[in-house]
KEKE-3310 file (N, C-alpha, C; in steps of 0.2 Angstrom, whole numbers, plus 5000, padded with zeros to 4 digits):
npx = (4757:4765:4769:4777:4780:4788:4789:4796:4812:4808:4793:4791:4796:4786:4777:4778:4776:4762:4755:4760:4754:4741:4740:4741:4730:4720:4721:4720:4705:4701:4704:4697:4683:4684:4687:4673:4666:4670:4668:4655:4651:4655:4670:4688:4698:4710:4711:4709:4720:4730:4728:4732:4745:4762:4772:4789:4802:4819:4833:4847:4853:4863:4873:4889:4905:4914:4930:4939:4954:4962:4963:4967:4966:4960:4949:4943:4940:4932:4929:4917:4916:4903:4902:4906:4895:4885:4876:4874:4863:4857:4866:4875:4882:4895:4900:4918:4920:4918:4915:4906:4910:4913:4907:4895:4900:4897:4887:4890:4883:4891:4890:4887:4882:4891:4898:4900:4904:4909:4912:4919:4922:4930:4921:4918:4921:4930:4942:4959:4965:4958:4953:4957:4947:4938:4929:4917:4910:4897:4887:4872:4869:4864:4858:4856:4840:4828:4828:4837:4843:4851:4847:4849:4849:4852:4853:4851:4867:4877:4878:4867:4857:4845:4847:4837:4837:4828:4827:4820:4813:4808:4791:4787:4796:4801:4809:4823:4834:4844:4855:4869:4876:4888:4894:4904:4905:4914:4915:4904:4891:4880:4869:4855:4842:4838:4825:4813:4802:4782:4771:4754:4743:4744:4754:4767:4786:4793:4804:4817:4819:4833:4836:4848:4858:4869:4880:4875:4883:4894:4896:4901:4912:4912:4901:4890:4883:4870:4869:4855:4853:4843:4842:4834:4821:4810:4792:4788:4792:4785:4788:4788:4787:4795:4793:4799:4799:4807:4813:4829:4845:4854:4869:4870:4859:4850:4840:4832:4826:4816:4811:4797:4792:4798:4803:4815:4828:4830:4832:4836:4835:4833:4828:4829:4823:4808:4797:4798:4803:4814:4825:4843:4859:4862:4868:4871:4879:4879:4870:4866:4860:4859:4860:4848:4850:4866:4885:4892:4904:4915:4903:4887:4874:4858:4851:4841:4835:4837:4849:4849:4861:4863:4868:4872:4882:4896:4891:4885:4873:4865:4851:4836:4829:4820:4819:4820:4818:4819:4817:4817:4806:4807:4801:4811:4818)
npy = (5006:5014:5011:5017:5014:5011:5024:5040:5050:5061:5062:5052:5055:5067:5058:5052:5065:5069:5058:5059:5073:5067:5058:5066:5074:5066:5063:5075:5078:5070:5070:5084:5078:5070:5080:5086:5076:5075:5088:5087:5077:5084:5083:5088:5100:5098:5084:5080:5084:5077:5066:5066:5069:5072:5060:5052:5056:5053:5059:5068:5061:5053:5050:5041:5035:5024:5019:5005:5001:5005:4992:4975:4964:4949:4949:4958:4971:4982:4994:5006:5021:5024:5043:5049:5048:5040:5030:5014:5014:5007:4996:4995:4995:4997:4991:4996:4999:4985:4978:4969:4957:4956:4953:4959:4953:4954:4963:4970:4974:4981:4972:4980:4991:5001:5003:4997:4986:4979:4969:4964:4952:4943:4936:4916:4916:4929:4939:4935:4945:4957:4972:4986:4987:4992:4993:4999:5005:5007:5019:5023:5035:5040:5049:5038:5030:5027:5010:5004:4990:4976:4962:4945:4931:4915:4906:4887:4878:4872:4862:4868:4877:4889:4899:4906:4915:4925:4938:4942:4959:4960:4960:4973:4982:4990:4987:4996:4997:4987:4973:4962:4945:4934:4919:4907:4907:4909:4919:4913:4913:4923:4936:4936:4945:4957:4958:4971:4966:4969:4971:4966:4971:4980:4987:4989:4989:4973:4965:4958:4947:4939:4932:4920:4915:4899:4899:4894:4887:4883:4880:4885:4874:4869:4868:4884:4898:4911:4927:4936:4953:4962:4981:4987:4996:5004:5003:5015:5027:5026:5018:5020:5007:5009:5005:4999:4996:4989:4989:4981:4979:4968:4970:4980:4987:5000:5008:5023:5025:5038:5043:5050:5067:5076:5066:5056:5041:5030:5015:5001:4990:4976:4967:4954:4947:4948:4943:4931:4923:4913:4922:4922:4921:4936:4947:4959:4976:4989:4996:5010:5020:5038:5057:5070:5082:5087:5085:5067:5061:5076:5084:5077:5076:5071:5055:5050:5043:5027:5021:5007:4996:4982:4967:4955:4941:4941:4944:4934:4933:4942:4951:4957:4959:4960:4969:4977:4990:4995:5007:5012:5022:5038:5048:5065:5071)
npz = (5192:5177:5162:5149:5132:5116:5103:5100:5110:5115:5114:5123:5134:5137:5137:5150:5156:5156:5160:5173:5178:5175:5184:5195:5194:5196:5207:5215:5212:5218:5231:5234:5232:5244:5253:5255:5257:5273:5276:5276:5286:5294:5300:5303:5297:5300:5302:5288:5282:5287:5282:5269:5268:5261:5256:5264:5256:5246:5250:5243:5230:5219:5206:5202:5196:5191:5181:5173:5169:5151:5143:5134:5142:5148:5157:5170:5183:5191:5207:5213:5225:5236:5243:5256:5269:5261:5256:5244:5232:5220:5209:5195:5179:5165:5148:5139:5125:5121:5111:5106:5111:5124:5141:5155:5166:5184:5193:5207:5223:5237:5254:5264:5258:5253:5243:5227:5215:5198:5186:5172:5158:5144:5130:5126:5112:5107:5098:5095:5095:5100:5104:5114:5130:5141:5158:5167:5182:5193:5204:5212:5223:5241:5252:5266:5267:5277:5285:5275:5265:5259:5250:5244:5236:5226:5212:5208:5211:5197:5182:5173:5159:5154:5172:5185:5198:5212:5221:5237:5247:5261:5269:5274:5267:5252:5236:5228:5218:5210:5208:5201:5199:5191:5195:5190:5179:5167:5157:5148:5150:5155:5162:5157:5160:5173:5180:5190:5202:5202:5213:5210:5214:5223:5220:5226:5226:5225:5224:5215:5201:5192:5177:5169:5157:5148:5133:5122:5110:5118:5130:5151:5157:5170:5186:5187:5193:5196:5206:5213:5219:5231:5233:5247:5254:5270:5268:5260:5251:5239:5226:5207:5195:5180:5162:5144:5128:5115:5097:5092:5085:5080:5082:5090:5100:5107:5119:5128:5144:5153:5168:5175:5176:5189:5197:5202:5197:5204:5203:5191:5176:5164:5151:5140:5131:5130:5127:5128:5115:5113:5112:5110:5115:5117:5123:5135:5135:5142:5156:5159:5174:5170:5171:5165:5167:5169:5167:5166:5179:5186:5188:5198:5192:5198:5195:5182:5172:5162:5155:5140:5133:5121:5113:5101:5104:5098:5087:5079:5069:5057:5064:5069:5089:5102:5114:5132:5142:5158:5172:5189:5198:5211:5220:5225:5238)
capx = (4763:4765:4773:4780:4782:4787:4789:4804:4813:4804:4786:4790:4797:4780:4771:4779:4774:4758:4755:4761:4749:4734:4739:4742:4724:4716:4724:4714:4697:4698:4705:4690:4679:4683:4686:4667:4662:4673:4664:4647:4653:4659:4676:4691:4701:4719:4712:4710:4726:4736:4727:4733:4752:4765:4777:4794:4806:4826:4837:4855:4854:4868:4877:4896:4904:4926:4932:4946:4962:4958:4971:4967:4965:4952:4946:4943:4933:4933:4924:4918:4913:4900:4904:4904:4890:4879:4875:4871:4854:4856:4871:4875:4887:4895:4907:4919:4924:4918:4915:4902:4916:4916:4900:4896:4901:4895:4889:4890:4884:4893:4885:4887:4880:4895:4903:4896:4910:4907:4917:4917:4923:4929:4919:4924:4922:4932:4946:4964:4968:4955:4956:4958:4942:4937:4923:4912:4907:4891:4885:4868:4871:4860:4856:4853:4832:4825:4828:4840:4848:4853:4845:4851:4847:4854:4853:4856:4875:4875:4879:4861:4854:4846:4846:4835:4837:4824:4832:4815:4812:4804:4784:4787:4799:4799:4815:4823:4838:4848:4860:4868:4883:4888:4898:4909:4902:4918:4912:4901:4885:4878:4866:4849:4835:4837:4817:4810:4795:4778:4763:4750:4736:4747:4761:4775:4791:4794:4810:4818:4820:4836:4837:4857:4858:4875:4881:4872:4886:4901:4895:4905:4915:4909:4896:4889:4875:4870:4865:4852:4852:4839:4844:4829:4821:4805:4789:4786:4793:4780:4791:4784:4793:4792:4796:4799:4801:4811:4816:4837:4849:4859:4876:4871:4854:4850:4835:4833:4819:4815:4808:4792:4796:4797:4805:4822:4829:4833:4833:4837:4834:4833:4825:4833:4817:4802:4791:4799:4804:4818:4831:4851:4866:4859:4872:4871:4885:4877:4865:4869:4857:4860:4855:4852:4854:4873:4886:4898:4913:4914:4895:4883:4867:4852:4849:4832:4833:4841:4849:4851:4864:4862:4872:4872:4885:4900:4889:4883:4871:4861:4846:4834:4828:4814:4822:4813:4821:4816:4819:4815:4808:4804:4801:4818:4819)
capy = (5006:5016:5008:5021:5012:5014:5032:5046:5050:5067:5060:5047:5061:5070:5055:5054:5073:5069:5052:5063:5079:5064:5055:5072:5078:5062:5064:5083:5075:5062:5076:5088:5074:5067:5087:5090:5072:5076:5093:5087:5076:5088:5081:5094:5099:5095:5079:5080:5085:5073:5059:5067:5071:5069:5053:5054:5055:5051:5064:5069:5056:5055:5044:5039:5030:5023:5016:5001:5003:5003:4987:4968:4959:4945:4951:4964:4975:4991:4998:5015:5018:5031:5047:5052:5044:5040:5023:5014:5012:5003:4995:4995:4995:4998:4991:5002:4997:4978:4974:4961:4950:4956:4954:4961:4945:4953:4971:4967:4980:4977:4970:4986:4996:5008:5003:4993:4981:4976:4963:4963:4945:4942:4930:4912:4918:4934:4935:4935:4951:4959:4978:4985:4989:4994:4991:5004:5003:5015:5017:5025:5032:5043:5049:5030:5032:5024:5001:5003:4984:4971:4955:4941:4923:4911:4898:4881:4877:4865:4864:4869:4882:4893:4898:4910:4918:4927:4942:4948:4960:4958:4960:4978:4984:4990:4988:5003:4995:4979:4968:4953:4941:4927:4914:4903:4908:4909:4923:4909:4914:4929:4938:4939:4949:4959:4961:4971:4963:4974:4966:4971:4974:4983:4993:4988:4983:4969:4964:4957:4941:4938:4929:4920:4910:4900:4898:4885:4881:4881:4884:4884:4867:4867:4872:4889:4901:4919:4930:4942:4957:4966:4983:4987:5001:5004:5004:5025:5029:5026:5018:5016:5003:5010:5001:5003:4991:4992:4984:4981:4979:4963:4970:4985:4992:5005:5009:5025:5025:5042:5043:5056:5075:5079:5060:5052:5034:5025:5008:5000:4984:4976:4958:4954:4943:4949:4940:4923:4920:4910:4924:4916:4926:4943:4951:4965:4980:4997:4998:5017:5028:5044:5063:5075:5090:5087:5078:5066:5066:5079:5084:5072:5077:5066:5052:5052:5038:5021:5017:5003:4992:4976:4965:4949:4940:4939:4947:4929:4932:4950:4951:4962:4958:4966:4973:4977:4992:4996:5011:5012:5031:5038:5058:5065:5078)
capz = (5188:5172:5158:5142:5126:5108:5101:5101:5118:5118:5113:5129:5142:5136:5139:5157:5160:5156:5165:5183:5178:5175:5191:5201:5192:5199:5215:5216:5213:5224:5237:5234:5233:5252:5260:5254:5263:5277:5279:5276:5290:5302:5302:5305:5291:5302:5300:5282:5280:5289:5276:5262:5270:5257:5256:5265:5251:5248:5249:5241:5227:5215:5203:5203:5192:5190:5175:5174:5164:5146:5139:5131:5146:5146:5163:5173:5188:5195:5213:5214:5233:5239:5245:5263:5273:5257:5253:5236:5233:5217:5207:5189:5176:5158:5143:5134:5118:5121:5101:5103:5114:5133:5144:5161:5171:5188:5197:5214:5226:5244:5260:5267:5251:5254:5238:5220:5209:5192:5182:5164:5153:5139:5127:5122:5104:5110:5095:5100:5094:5101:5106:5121:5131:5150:5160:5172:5190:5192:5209:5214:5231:5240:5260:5268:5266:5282:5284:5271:5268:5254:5252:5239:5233:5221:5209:5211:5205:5193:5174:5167:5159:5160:5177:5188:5207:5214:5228:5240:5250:5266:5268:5276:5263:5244:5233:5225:5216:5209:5207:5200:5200:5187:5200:5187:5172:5164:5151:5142:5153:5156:5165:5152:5162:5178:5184:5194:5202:5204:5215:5203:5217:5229:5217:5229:5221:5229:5223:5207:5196:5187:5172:5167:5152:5144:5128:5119:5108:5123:5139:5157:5159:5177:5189:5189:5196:5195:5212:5215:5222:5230:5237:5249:5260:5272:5260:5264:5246:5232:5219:5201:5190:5171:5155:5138:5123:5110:5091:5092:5078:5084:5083:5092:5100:5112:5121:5132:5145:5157:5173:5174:5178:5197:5200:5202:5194:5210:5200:5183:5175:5157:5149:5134:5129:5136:5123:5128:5111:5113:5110:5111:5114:5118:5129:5138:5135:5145:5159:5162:5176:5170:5172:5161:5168:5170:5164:5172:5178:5193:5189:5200:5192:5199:5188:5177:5167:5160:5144:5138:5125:5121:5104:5102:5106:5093:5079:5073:5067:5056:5066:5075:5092:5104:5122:5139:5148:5165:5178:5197:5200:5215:5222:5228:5242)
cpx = (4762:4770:4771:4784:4783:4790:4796:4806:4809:4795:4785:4791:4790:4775:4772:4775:4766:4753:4755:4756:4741:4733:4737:4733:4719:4715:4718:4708:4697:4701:4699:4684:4679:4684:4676:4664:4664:4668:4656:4646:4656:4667:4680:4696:4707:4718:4713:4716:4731:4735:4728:4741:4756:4769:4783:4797:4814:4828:4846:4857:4859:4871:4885:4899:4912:4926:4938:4950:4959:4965:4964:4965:4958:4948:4946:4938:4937:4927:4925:4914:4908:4902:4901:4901:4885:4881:4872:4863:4852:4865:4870:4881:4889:4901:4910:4921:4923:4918:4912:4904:4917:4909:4903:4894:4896:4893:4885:4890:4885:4888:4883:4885:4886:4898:4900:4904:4908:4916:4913:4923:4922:4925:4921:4928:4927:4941:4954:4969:4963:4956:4954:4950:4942:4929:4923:4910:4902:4886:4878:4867:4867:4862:4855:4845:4831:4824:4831:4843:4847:4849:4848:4850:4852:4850:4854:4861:4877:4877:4874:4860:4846:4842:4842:4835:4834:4827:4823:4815:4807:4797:4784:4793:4798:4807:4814:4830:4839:4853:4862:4875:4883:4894:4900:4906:4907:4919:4909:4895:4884:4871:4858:4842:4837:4829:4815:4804:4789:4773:4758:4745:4739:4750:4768:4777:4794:4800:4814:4821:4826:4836:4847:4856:4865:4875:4880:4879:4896:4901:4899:4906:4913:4902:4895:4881:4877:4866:4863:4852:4848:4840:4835:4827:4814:4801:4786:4787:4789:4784:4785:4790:4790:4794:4794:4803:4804:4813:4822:4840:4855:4865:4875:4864:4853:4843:4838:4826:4818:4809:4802:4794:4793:4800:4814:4821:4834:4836:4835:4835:4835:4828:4827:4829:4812:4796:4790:4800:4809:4824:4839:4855:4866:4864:4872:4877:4885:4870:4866:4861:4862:4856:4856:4851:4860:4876:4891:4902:4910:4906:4891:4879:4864:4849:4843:4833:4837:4843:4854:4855:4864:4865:4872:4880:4890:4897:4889:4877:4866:4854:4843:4830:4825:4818:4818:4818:4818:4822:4814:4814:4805:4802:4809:4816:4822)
cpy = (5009:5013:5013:5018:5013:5024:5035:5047:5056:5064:5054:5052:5064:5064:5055:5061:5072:5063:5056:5068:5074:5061:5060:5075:5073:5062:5071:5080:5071:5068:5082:5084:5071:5074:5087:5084:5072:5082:5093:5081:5077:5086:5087:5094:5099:5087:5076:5080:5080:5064:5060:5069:5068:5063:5056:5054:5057:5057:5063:5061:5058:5049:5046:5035:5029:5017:5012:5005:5001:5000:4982:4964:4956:4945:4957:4968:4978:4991:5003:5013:5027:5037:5049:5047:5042:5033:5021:5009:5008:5004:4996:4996:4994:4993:4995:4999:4989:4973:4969:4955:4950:4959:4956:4955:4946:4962:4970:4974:4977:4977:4976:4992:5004:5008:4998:4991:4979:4974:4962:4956:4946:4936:4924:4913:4925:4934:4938:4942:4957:4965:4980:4988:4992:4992:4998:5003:5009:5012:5022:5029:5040:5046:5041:5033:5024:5015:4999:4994:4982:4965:4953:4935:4923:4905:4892:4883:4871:4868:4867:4875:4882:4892:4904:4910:4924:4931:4945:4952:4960:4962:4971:4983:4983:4990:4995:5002:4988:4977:4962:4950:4935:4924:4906:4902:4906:4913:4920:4907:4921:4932:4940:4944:4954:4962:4964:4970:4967:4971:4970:4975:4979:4992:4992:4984:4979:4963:4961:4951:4942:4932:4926:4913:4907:4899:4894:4879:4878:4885:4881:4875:4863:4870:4879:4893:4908:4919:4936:4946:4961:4972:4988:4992:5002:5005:5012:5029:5032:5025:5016:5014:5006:5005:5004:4998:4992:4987:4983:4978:4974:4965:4978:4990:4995:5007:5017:5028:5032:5042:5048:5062:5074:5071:5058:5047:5034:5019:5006:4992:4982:4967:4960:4948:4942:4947:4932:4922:4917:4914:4922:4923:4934:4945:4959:4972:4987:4996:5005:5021:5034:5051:5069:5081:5093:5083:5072:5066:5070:5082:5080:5073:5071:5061:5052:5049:5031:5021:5013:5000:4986:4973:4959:4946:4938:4941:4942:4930:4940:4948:4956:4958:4962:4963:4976:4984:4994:5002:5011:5022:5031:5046:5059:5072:5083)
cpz = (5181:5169:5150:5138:5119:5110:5102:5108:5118:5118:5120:5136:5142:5140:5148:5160:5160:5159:5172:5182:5180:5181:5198:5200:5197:5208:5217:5217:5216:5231:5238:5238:5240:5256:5256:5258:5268:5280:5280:5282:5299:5306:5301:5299:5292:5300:5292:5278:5281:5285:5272:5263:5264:5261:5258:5257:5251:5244:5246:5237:5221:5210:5202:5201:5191:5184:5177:5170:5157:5142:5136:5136:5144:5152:5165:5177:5190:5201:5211:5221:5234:5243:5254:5269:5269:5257:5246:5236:5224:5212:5200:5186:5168:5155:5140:5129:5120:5114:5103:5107:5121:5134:5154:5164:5180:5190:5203:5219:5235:5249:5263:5264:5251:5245:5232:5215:5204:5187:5173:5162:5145:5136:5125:5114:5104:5103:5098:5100:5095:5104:5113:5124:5139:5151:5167:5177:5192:5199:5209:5221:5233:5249:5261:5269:5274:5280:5277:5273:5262:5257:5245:5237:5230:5218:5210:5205:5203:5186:5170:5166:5155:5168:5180:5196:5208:5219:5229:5244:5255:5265:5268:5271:5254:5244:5229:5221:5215:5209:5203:5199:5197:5194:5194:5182:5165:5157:5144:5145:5156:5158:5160:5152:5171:5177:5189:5194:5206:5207:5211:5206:5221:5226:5220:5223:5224:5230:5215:5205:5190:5185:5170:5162:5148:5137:5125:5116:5113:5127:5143:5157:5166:5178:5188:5190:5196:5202:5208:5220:5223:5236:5238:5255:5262:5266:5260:5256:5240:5225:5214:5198:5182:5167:5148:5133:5115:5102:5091:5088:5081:5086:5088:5093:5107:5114:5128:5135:5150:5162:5174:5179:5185:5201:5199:5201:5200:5208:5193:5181:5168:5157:5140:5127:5132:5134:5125:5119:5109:5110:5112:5108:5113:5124:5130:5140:5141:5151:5163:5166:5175:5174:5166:5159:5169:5165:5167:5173:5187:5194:5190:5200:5194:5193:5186:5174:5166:5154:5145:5133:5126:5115:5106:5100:5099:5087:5075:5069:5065:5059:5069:5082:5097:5112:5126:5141:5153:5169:5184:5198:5206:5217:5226:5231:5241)
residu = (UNK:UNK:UNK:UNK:UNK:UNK:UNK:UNK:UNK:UNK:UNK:UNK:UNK:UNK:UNK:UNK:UNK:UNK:UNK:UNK:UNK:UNK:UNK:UNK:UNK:UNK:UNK:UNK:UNK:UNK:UNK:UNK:UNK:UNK:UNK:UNK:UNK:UNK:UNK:UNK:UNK:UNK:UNK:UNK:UNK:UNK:UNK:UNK:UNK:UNK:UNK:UNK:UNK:UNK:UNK:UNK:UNK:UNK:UNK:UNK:UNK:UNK:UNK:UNK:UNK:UNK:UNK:UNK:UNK:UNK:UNK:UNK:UNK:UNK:UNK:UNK:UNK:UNK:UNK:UNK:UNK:UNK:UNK:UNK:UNK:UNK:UNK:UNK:UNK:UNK:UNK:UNK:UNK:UNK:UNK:UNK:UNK:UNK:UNK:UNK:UNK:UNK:UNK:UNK:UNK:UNK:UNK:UNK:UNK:UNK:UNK:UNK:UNK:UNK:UNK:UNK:UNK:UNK:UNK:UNK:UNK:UNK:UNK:UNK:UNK:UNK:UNK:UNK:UNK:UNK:UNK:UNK:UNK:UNK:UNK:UNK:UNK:UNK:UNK:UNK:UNK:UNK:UNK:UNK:UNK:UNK:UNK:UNK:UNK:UNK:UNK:UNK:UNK:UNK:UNK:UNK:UNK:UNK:UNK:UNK:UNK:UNK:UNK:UNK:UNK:UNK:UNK:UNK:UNK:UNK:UNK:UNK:UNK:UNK:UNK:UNK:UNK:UNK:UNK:UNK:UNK:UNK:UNK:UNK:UNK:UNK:UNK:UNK:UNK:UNK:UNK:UNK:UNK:UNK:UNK:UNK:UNK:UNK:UNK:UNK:UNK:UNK:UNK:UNK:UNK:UNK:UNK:UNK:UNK:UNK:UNK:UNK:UNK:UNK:UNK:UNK:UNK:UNK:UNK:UNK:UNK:UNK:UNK:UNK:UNK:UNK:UNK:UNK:UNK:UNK:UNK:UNK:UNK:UNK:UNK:UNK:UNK:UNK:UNK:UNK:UNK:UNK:UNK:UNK:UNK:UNK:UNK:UNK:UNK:UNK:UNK:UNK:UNK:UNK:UNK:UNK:UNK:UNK:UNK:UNK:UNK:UNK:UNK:UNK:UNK:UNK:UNK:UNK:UNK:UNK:UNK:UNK:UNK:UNK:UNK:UNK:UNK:UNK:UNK:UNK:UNK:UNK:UNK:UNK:UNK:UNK:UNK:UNK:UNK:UNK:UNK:UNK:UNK:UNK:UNK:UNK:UNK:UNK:UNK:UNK:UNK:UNK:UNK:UNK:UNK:UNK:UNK:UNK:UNK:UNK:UNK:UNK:UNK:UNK:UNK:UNK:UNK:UNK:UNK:UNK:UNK:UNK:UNK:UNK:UNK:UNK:UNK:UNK:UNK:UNK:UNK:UNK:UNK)
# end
């Protein structure tokens, strides 16, 4: 796993460029180094070749994305659905104009991965004259890559927080996307961390941990629980999970993480306290895969990165606060 931290976005895509050139360098020596034992060997160099075959990799990757109506409502979700015969190979989703008062409640990618929903809420603190906003539906949708499917978990549902649900992938599959869904939040619990999770010895991404936290000082009336999503495919891929940390200006911070040159952003994620230090009321406004050789709209460049926004919740408080963002890359065909 390479993890790119700190620094300007140019000095981070450089460091990406130079991370793939170092891994691809090593790759070389370790490929020289086994055709000259191989020949000193008298082994055949078809055989050689078919140990060093490249990885299959996903084709006709794209991102797609629909906006709700931009009014006052204290609710609201939009679907966007994949085009054609593509599937969504990871979910995701934005606020427009939310001012500190409307969290992404839920961005549910269907059982069927044809199509991804996200549900934005307002806050209890939310004021009554509050402006008008919309919410985003951002689909990732690709060729179906071989044992394409969804898996999910939950939480227990019960008043406590916070709460964690774990979505795995089976032993034979790597994840390549996420998900997640508040269930009776009531916009006074929210979603704190989407993980992806890396086995350390292997590399596999093996699926992802979210995080959902409520409102210490007026949380849900009732029961509620958060699902995970983990959208999952044979393990033939070779995802790397990156990350990238950041210092954020309470009312308003931004992180922007890039995938390393010659890769595609299959995934996304965030931790909105990856020190553990008890950060409270950190909501999450943006989890946009982009691309940025296009723009969007009717241009579907291939996404290449994450960016993130994060505010805390109602602007109680002037503070800064330290952000995780995470992207899923892989090689695209």
């Amino acid at each position: 796993m390479i993890r790119i931290t700190g620094g300007n976005l140019s000095a981070r895509r450089w460091a990406g460029w130079l991370a793939t050139v170092s891994l691809a360098l090593s790759a070389l020596v370790g490929t020289i180094g086994l055709a000259t034992t191989a020949s000193a060997a008298g082994m055949s160099a078809a055989a050689g070749a078919a140990a060093t075959a490249s990885p299959p990799t996903i084709t006709g990757i794209e991102r797609q994305d629909k906006q709700s109506p931009l009014n006052t409502a204290t609710a609201k979700s939009v679907t966007v659905t994949c085009p054609g015969t593509k599937k969504v190979i990871n979910a995701s989703g934005s606020i427009v104009a939310g001012l500190n008062d409307v969290l992404l409640d839920g961005i549910y990618p269907s059982k069927d991965l044809t199509s991804v929903t996200v549900t934005g809420k307002e806050t209890d603190d939310a004021p009554a004259n509050n402006p008008s906003w919309a919410v985003v539906a951002i689909a990732i949708c690709a060729d179906p890559p071989s044992g394409l499917q969804r898996y999910f978990a939950s939480s227990p549902d019960d008043k406590t927080s916070p709460k964690t649900a774990w979505g795995f992938c089976p032993l034979d599959k790597a994840m390549l996307g996420t998900g997640m869904d508040i269930i009776g939040g009531q916009g006074q619990a929210w979603a704190s961390a989407i993980i992806p999770g890396v086995d350390r010895t292997t590399g596999q991404v093996w699926g992802v941990t979210v995080n959902a936290t409520a409102d210490a000082a007026n949380p849900p009336t009732g029961k509620w629980h958060v699902n995970a999503f983990a959208i999952c495919a044979d393990d033939v891929y070779q995802q790397q999970v990156l990350s990238a940390d950041g210092e954020m200006v309470s009312d308003q911070g931004q992180l922007l993480l890039y995938c390393p040159f010659g890769t595609v952003a299959t995934g996304t994620g965030y931790d909105t306290d990856p020190w553990d230090l008890g950060t409270n009321d950190i909501i999450t406004s943006q989890i946009d895969p982009g691309g940025s050789s296009g723009a969007h709209g009717t241009v579907k460049s291939p996404p290449d990165r994450n960016f993130l926004e994060t505010s805390q919740e109602d602007a109680k408080v002037s503070t800064f606060t330290l952000d995780r963002d995470y992207v899923i890359c892989v090689k695209s065909g």
